[in-house]
Structures are given as C-alpha cells and as structure tokens.
C-alpha positions in Angstrom: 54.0 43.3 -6.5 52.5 39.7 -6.7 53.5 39.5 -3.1 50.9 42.4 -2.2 48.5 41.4 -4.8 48.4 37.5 -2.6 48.6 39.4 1.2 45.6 41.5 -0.5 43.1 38.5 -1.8 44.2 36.5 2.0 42.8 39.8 3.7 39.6 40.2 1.5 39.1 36.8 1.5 39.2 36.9 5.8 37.2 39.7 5.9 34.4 38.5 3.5 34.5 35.1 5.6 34.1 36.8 9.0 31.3 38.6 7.8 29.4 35.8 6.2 29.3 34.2 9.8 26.3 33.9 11.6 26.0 33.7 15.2 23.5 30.9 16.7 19.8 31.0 15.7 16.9 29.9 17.8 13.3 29.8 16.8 11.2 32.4 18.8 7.6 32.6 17.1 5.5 30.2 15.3 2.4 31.9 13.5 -0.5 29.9 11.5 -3.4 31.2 9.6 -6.5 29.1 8.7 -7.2 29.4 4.9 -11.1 28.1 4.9 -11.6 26.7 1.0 -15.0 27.6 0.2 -16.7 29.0 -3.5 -15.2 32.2 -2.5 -11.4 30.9 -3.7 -10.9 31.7 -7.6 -9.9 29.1 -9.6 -6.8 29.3 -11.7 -7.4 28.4 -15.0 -3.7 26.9 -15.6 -4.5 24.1 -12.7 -7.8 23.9 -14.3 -6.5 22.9 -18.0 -4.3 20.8 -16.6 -6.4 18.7 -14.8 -9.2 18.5 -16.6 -8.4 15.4 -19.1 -7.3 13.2 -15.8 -10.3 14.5 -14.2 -12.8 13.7 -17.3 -11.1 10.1 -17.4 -11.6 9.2 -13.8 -15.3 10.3 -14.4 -15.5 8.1 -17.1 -14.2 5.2 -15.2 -16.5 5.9 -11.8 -19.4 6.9 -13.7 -19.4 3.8 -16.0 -22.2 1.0 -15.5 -21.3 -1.8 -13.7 -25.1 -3.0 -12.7 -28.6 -1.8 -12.4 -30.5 -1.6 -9.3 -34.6 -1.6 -9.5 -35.2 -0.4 -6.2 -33.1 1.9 -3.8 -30.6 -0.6 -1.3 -30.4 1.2 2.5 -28.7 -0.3 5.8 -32.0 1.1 7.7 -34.9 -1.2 5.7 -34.9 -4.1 8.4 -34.3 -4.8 12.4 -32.4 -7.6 12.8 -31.1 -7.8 8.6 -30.8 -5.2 5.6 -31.0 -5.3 1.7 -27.5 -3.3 2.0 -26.2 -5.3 4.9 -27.3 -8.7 3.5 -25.8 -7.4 -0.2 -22.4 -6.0 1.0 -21.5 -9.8 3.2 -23.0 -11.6 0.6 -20.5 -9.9 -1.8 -17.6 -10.9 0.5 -18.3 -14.2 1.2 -19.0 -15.2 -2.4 -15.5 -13.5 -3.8 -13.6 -14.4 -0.7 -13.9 -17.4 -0.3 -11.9 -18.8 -3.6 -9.1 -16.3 -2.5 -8.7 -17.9 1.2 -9.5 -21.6 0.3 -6.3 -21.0 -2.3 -4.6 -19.2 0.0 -4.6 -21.8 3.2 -6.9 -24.8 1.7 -9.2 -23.9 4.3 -13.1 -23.3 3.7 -14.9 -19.9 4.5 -17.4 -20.3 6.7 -19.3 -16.8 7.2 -19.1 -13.0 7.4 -19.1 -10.1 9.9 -18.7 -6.8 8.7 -20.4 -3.7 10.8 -23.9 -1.4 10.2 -21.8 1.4 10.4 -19.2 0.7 7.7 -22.0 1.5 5.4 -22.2 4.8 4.4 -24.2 5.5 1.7 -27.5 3.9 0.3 -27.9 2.5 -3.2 -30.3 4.5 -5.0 -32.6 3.2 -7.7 -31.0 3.2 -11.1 -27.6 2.5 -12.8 -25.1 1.2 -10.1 -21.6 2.1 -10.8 -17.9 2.4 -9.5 -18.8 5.8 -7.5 -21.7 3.8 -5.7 -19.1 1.2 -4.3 -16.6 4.6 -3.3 -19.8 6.1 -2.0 -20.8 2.7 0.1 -17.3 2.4 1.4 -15.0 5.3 1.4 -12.3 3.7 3.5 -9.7 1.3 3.1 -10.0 -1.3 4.9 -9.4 -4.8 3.8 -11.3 -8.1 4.4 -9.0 -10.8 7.3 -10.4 -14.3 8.0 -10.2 -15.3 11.3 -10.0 -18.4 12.6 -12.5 -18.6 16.1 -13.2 -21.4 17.9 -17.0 -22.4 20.4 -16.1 -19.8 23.2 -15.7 -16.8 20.7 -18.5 -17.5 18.1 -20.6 -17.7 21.1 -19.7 -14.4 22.0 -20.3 -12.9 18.9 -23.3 -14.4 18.7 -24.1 -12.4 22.0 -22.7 -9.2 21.0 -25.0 -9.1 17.9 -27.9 -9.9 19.6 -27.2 -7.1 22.5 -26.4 -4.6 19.9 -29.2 -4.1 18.6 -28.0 -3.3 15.2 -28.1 -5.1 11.7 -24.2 -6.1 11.1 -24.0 -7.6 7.9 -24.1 -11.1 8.1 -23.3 -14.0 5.9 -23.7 -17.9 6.0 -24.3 -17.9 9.7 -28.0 -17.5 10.8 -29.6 -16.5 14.3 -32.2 -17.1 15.7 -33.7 -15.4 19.1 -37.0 -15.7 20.7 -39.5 -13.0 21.5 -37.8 -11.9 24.7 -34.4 -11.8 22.8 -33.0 -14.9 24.0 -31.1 -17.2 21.9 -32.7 -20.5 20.1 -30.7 -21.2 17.1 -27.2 -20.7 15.4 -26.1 -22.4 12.3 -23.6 -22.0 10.1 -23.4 -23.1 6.4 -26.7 -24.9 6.8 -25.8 -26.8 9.9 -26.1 -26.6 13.7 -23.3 -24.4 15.3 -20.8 -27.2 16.9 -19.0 -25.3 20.0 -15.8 -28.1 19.4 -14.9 -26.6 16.0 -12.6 -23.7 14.3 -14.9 -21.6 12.3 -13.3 -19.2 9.7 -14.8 -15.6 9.7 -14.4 -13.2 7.2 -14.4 -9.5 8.7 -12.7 -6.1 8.1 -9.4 -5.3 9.6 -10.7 -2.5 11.5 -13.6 -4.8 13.7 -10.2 -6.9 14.2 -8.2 -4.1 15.5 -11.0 -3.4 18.0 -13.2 -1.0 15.8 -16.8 -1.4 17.1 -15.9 -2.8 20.4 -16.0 -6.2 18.7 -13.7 -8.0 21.6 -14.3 -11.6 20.6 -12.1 -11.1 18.3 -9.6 -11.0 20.6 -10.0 -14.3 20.9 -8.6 -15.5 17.2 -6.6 -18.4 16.8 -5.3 -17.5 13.5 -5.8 -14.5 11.2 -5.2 -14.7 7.2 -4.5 -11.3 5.5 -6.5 -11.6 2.0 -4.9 -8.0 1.2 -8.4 -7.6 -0.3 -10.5 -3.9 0.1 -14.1 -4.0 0.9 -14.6 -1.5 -2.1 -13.0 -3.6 -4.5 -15.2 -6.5 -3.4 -18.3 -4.3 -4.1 -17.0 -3.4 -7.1 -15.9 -6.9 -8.7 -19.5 -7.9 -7.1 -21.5 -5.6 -9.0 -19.2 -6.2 -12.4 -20.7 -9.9 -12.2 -24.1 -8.9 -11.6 -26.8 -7.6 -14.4 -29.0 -6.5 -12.1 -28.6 -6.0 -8.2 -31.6 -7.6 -5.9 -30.7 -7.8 -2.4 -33.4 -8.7 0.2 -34.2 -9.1 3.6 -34.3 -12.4 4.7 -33.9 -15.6 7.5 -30.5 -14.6 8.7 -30.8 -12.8 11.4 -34.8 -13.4 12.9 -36.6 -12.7 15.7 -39.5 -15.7 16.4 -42.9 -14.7 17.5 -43.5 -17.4 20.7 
C-alpha cells in the first residue's frame, strides 16, 4: 500500500510540474496613455493629511525673512549691467572667495555667471528663501577657473559681442561709442595679458552652456561644490536690507 501511495504522489507531482511549465514568452505590444494632471484630478484626502505637516514646514522655512528689498531687483533695468546681475555676482564673489582662497591659497579675482541663469525678478518687499528658489531653480554649482591673457581676452570679446548683461564681478569694461574696447581691469588694476586670473563661474557656462568657448581654454578648474542658490540664500541671510544698483562695471563711453 505505501508502495502505491509513493508511485501516486511521483505521478501527481509530474503531472502538476508539466503543467506549470510555460513555453517561451516574447513581448508583442507596448501601449501608453498620457494622464494630463490638471484641476480636473480629485485629490485624495489620505495623501492630503499626510502631507500636509511636511508641506506647512517647508512653507515655513521658504517663506521666512531672510532680507527686505525696497525696490523690485530685474535682469532687464540696464544695457551693458543689472541691479539683479550686479547683486547675484556680487553675492558669489564675496562668499566665494574665503571658500577657494582656503581651498588652494589662491585669490579670487572676478565673476562670470550668465543673463539667462536669472529667472525670476526680485519684487519689492520681504525677500526670502523662495526668492533665491525662484531666481535660480537649477542646480548648478559655482567652479573657479584658472585663465590666462589669451582667454580673458576672449571673454572680454564675447561679452562685448553679446550684447547681453552677464553678471559681472571685480572685472570692469570699458568700450567706446562704436563698441570697441578701451579698458579692462580687474580688482582695481589694469588687465596684465602675462598673468593667471581666477574666475568664478557656474558649471554649466564651463561645460559649454551659453556658447562660452573661452572656457575651453582653462588651465585649472577648482570644484567649490557650492550651488548658486545657496549663495543667494547665505547672501541675503547677511544682509538687512537688499540694494543692488547699476553701476561702472560694464560701460559704454560717450566719445
């Protein structure tokens, strides 16, 4: 009897094995629907709870006053320079620079960041965390580059053919009234074509964002691991009231 019993579980057991077997699949259709999210989706109030303590903190935190602007701060107030240019590479030269001096004992000497990276305005009134998310959404980090005559030159060039404020910091240009160059200097001082001058910028210009092919031409990059956002952030946490104007950096003479 236990000898049929055992032939009778090896046969079940064969046939329940054999039909479990699959043969070879193969994919033969691939279908996708777009699901547009618009005012029209309900919410559902489980996610809602649930988020909404994380979501009041974060408000807290964005929303909280770090400064106060008197008057609104745009990248399209000036020609050649901007109160939002001028206050954005003024913000990452002045926090910076400790960070690359410690870093490779070196001195910063100026700051190119590009018109477009802005993307918002300042508007008049309390200037907070959101403004600097607002300003500059993406993460991109401030390099120094170390650039000798040939490049600067060519930077110097590029900003004068573009046409377009880039925000500019301890280097100032000069042009005459038919766009030709009179004057560079940097840190106060004549532009000397022999020298290394260290340029603080954002990795995208470095990586070829805006066409910015000079920098190409680097002789040394330092990492500071620093986001632009941040910057704007810490910059506005030291200041009680936020002032930027237009200025000598950039000008265009008369004769």
């Amino acid at each position: 009897m236990n000898l049929k019993i055992k032939q009778f579980v090896i046969i079940i057991t064969i046939v329940l094995f054999a039909s479990c077997k699959q043969g070879n699949q193969k994919l033969v259709k691939i279908t996708g629907e777009q699901i547009a999210i618009s005012d029209s989706i309900t919410a559902t109030k489980e996610i809602v709870d649930f988020v909404a303590p994380y979501q009041k903190r974060i408000d807290q935190v964005l929303d909280s006053a770090l400064a106060y602007a008197p008057n609104s701060i745009t990248k399209t107030d000036g020609a050649l320079n901007t109160t939002a240019g001028n206050m954005m590479a003024d913000a990452v030269l002045q926090l910076v620079a400790p960070v690359f001096k410690s870093r490779t004992q070196n001195n910063l000497d100026f700051v190119l960041l590009n018109h477009g990276g802005i993307r918002s305005i300042i508007s008049a009134g309390k200037v907070t965390s959101r403004t600097a998310y607002e300003i500059m959404p993406f993460e991109n980090t401030v390099v120094v580059v170390g650039l000798k005559g040939k490049a600067i030159r060519d930077m110097v060039q590029y900003l004068i053919a573009s046409k377009k404020p880039h925000p500019i910091a301890g280097i100032q240009i000069i042009i005459d009234k038919n766009d030709s160059l009179s004057a560079v200097n940097i840190q106060g001082k004549p532009f000397d074509e022999n020298k290394v001058y260290y340029v603080a910028t954002s990795n995208y210009l470095v990586n070829g964002g805006d066409n910015m092919n000079f920098f190409n031409d680097k002789i040394s990059i330092t990492e500071t691991d620093y986001l632009i956002r941040n910057i704007m952030i810490d910059y506005f946490a030291k200041k009680d009231t936020i002032v930027p104007i237009i200025d000598d950096r950039f000008i265009k003479l008369d004769n």
